[in-house]
C-alpha positions in Angstrom: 40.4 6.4 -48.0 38.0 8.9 -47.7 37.6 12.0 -50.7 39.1 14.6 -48.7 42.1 12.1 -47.3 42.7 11.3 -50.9 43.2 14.9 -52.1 45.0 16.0 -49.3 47.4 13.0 -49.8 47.6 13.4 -53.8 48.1 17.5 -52.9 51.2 16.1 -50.4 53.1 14.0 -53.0 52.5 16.8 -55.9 54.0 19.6 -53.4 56.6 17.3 -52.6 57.3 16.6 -56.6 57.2 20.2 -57.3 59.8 21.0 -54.2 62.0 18.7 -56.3 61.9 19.7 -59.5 61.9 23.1 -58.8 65.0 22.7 -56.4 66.9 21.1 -59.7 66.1 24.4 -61.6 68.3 26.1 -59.3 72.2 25.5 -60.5 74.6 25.4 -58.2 72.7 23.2 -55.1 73.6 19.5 -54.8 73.1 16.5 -53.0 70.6 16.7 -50.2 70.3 20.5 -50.3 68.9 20.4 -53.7 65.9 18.7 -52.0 65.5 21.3 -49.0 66.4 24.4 -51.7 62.5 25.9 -51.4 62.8 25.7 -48.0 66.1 28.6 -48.2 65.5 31.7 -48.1 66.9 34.1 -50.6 69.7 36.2 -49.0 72.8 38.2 -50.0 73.4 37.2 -53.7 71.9 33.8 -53.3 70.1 32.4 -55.3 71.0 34.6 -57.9 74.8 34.3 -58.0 75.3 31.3 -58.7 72.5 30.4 -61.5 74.2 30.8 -64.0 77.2 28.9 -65.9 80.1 31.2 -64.0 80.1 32.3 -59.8 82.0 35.9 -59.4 84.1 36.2 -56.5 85.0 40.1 -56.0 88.9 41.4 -54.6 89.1 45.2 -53.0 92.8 45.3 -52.8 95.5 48.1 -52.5 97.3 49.2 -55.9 97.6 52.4 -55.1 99.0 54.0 -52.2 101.7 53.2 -48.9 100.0 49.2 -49.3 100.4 48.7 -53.2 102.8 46.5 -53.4 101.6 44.4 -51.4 98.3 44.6 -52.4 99.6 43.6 -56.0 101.2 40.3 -54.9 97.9 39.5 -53.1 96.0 40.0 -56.3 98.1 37.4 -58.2 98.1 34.7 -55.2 93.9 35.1 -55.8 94.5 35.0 -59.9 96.7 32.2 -59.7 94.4 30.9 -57.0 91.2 30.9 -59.4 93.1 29.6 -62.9 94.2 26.8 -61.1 90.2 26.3 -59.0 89.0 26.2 -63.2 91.4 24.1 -64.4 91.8 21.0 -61.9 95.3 22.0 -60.8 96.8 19.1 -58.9 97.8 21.3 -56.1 94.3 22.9 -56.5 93.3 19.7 -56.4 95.4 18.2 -53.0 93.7 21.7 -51.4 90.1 21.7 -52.4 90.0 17.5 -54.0 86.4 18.1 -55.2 87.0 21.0 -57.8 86.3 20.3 -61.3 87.4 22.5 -64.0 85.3 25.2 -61.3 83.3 24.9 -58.2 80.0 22.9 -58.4 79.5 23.2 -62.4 80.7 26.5 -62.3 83.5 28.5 -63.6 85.1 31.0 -61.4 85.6 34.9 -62.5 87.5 37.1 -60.6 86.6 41.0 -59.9 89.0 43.3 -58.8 89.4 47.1 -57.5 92.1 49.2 -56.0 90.9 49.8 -52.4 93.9 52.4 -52.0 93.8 50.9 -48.0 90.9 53.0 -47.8 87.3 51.4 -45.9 85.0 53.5 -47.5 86.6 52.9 -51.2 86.7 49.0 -50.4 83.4 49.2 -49.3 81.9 50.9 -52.8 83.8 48.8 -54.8 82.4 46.0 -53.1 78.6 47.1 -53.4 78.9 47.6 -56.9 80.5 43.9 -57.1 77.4 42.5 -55.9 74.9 45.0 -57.8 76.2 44.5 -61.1 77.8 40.8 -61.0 76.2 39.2 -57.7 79.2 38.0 -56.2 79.5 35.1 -54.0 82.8 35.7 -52.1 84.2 39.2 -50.9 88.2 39.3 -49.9 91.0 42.0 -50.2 92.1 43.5 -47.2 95.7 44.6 -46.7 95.0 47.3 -43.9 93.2 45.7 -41.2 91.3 48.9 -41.1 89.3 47.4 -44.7 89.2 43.9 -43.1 87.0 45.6 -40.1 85.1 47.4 -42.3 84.5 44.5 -44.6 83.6 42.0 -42.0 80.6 44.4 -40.6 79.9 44.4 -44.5 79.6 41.1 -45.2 77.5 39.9 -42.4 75.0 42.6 -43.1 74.9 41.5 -47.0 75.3 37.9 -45.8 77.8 37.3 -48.3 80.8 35.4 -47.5 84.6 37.9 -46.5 87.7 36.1 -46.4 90.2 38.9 -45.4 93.5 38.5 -47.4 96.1 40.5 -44.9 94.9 41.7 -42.2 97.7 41.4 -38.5 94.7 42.8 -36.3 93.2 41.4 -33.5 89.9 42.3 -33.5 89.7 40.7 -37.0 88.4 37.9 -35.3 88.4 39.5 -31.7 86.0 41.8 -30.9 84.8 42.6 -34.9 84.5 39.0 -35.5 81.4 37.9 -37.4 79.7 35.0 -38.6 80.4 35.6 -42.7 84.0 35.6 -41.7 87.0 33.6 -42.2 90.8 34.4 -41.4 93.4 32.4 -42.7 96.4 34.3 -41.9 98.2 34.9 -38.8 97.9 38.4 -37.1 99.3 40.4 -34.2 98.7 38.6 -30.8 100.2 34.9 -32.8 103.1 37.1 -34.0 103.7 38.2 -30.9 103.9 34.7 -29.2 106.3 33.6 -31.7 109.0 36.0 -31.7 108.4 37.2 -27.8 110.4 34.0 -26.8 112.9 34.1 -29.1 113.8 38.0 -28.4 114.0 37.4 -24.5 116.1 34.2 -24.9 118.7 36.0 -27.4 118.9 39.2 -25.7 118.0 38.0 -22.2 115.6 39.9 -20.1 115.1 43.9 -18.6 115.7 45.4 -22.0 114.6 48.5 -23.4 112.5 48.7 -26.5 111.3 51.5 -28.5 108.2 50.9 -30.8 106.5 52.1 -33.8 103.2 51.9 -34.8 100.8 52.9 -37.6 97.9 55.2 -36.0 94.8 52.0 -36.6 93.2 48.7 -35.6 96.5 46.8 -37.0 99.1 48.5 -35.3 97.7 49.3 -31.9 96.5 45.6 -31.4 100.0 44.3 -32.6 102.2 46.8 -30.4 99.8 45.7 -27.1 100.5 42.4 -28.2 104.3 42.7 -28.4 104.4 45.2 -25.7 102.6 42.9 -23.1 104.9 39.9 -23.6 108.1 41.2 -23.4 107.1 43.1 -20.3 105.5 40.4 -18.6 107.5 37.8 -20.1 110.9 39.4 -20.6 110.6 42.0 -17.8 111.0 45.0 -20.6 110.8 48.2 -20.4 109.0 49.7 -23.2 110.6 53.5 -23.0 108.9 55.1 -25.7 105.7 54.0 -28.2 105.2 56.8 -31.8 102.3 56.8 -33.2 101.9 58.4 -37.1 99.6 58.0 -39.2 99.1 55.6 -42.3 101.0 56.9 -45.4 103.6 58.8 -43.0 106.7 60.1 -45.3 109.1 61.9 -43.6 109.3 60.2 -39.7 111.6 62.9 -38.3 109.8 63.4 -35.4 108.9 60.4 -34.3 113.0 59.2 -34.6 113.7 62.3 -32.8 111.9 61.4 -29.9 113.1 57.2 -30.2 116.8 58.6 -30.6 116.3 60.5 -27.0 114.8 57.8 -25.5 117.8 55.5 -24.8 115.8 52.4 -26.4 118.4 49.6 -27.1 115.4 48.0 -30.1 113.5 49.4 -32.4 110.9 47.8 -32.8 109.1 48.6 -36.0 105.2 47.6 -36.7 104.6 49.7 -39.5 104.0 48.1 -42.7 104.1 48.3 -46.2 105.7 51.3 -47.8 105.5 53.2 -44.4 108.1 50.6 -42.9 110.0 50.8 -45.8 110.5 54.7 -44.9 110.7 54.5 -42.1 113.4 52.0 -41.3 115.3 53.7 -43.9 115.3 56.9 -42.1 115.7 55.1 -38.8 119.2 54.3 -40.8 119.8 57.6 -41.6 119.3 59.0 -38.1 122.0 56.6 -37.0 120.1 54.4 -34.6 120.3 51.7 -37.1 122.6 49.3 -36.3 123.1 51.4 -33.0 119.5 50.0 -32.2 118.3 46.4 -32.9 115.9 46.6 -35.5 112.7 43.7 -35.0 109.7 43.0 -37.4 107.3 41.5 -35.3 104.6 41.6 -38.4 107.0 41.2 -41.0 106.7 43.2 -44.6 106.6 41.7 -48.1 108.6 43.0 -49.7 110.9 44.7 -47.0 113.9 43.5 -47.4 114.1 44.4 -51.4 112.7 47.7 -50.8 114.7 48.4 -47.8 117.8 47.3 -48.8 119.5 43.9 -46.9 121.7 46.2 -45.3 118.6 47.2 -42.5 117.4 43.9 -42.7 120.4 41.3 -42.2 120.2 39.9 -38.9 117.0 41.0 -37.9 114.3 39.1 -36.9 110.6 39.2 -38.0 107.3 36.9 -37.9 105.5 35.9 -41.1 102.9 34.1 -42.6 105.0 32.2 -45.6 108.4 32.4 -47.1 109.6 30.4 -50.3 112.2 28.5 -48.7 109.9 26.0 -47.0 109.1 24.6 -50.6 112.6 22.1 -49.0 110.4 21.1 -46.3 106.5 21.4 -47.5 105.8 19.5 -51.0 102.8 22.0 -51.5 104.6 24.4 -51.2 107.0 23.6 -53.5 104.2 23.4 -56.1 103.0 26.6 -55.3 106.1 28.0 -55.5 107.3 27.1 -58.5 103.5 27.4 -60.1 103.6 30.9 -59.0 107.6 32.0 -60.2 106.3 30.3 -63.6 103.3 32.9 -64.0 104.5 35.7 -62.5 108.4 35.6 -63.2 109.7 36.3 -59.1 108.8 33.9 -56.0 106.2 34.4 -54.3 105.8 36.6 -50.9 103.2 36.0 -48.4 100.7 38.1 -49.4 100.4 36.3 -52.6 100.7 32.6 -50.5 97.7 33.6 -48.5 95.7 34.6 -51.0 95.9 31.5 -52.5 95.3 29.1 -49.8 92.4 31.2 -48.5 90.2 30.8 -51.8 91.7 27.2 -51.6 89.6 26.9 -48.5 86.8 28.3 -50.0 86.4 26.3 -52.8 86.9 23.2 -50.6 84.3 24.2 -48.2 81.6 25.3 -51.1 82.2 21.7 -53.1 82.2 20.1 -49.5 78.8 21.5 -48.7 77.7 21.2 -51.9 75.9 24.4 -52.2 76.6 28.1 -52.6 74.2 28.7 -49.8 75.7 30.6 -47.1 75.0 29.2 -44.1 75.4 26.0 -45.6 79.3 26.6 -46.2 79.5 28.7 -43.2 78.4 25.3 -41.5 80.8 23.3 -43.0 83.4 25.5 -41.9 82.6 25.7 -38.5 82.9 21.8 -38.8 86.8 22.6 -37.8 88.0 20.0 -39.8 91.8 19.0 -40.0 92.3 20.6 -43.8 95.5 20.7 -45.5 97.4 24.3 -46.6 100.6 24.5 -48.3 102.4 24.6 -44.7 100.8 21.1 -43.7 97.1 20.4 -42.1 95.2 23.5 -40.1 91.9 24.1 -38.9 89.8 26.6 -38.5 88.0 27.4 -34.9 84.2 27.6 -34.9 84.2 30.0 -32.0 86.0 33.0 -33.6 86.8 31.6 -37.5 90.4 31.8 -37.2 92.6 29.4 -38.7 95.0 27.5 -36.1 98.0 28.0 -38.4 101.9 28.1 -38.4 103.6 30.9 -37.5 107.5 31.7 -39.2 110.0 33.1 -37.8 113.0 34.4 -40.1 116.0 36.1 -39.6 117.6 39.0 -42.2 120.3 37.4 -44.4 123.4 39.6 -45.3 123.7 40.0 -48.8 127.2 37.8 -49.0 124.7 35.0 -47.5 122.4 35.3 -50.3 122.2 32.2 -52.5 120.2 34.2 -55.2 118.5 37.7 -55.6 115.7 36.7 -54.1 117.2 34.8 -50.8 116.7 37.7 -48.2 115.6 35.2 -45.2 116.5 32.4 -43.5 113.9 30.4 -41.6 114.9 30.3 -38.1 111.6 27.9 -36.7 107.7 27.0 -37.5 105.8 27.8 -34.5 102.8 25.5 -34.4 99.7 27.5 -34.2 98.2 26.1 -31.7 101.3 27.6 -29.6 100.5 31.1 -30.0 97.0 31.5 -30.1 95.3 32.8 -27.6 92.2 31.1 -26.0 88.6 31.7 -28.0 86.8 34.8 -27.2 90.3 36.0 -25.0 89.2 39.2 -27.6 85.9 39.3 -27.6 84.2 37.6 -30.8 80.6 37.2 -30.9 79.8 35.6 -34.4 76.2 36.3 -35.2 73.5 35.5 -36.8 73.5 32.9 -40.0 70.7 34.9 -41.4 
């Protein structure tokens, strides 16, 4: 071997050495990645966020304002979520096997802020997340209007969103993006659940009044609805009021429904804004005059509201308690959570939980914290399991193919305990309801 050969050949194998041992400096990368790490750019909060002995994962989330209560259930579904991540919970454990007592070494911390429902005060909150504790997962929506805002976020920080609620469309329609997961079921799945089961009870040329908050959420869900019972059910829709988010006093809008000769009310405002509004709805006498339907049903709604609007009516959700009889999972979660928190869970708090669930699998399945890495792994589409049997997530738009619930009202002498407001009427596989990739325009991307 000639002198230069040699050196070039000794200069390979050192290079090669150093590429190791300077991978195994950096916590939180394992397996074959540690190997490739110098070859990974820095991006978002990685390297940095995960180097030490804990990874912070940051929640923007409504406490204050028409979405609080909800917002507050979310938080302890991500609480719960991460004690049980650090401490090898065996339901924690059935979700995401590869946990131990944390993700890949690491202890989980979770941030939180009151986003108020409010993009720009999500937003603010967030970036001071990742300046001062480098965090490695964003999440918190309740108003689809943050979960937008958030996605467009996260792909320019290249820092992982999962949205906790968030019924729009365009979540992953037309604002889709690659640093993006759903796990929760939204308008256009809602609408292909409860759309059959409205024309088949009531039959077909009705006429349908409808409500809808004045953003991303409530126009996509209302088109949804709107389009399958008039196509499907040959509906009229007579009349469609718009208000704006944190509405009080709906006088107007009621006004103009009670004129209209609607025989449904069909109410897709949410949170504390479908509270008042259904109980106004009541006091204008066209409830029960009118058949009141949740197509996006409300966390919440029927304690707030009072079971005399909600008996009988019908509404599309995500999760309710009762299916701990038919899902062992659930059962685990449920009773894990009404431990903790002292009430059964709602399904705010439910997918909060699973959707960290998914992230901490996907992390200790790629075995790195490296973005594209887990993004990769996700977009595997892998049968998974979730606390209402096995889902999967599609690589083309990042939504979870998941269950969708439909539940009627109980009335309150049907009520087995204080907290039995809903019966579960069918699971609507998700694969059912959802509408064809990019029917809504995602394009993902760039991984960096």
């Amino acid at each position: 071997m000639s002198q230069s050969k040699f050196v070039k050949s000794r200069r390979r194998v050192l290079h090669a050495g150093m590429g190791v041992a300077g991978a195994s400096l950096i916590p939180g990368l394992g397996g074959i990645g540690a190997v490739h790490a110098q070859d990974k750019p820095a991006m978002g909060t990685w390297p940095a966020g995960s180097q030490g002995p804990t990874v912070a994962v940051a929640a923007m989330v409504p406490l204050t304002g028409t979405y609080a209560v909800q917002g507050a259930d979310e938080l302890k579904g991500w609480e719960l979520a991460v004690e049980h991540i650090n401490t090898n919970h065996p339901l924690m454990k059935a979700l995401a096997p590869k946990i131990n007592n944390g993700v890949l070494g690491k202890k989980v911390v979770l941030k939180s802020a009151d986003s108020a429902a409010k993009p720009n005060q999500a937003l603010q909150s967030a970036q001071t997340f990742i300046n001062q504790d480098k965090v490695v997962l964003m999440t918190g929506s309740t108003s689809s209007a943050v979960a937008v805002a958030m996605n467009k976020f996260a792909q320019r920080e290249h820092i992982l969103y999962m949205p906790g609620i968030s019924g729009s469309n365009d979540t992953t329609g037309k604002d889709c993006v690659r640093y993006s997961f759903r796990q929760g079921f939204y308008g256009e799945m809602a609408a292909n659940a409860i759309g059959p089961v409205l024309v088949k009870q009531f039959g077909k040329g009705r006429k349908a009044a409808f409500m809808t908050p004045d953003y991303t959420y409530g126009h996509t869900t209302t088109k949804s609805v709107m389009d399958y019972l008039t196509k499907e059910g040959g509906w009229t829709v007579v009349t469609n009021q718009v208000s704006p988010l944190g509405t009080q006093d709906f006088s107007q809008y009621l006004t103009n429904i009670a004129n209209s000769g609607a025989e449904f009310l069909i109410n897709v405002n949410w949170g504390r804004d479908a509270v008042l509004s259904s109980q106004q709805a009541k006091q204008f006498g066209l409830l029960p005059k009118m058949t009141l339907v949740l197509p996006y049903q409300i966390p919440f709604m029927a304690k707030e509201a009072g079971v005399d609007i909600t008996a009988g009516v019908l509404a599309a959700t995500d999760f309710w308690w009762t299916l701990e009889d038919k899902y062992p999972l659930a059962k685990q979660f449920v009773e894990a959570f009404q431990k903790k928190y002292g009430y059964r869970p709602e399904w705010g708090a439910e997918n909060a939980y699973v959707s960290f669930a998914h992230w901490a699998r996907m992390v200790t399945e790629a075995g790195t914290f490296y973005p594209p890495d887990v993004i990769k792994q996700w977009e595997k589409g892998e049968t998974i399991p979730s606390l209402l049997g096995n889902v999967h997530y599609r690589p083309q738009d990042h939504q979870a193919v998941r269950p969708v619930i439909l539940v009627r009202g109980k009335a309150k002498k049907d009520m087995k305990n204080d907290e039995d407001f809903w019966e579960v009427i069918d699971i609507v596989p998700g694969d059912k309801v959802i509408q064809p990739p990019g029917e809504f325009g995602c394009k993902l991307g760039d991984y960096t």
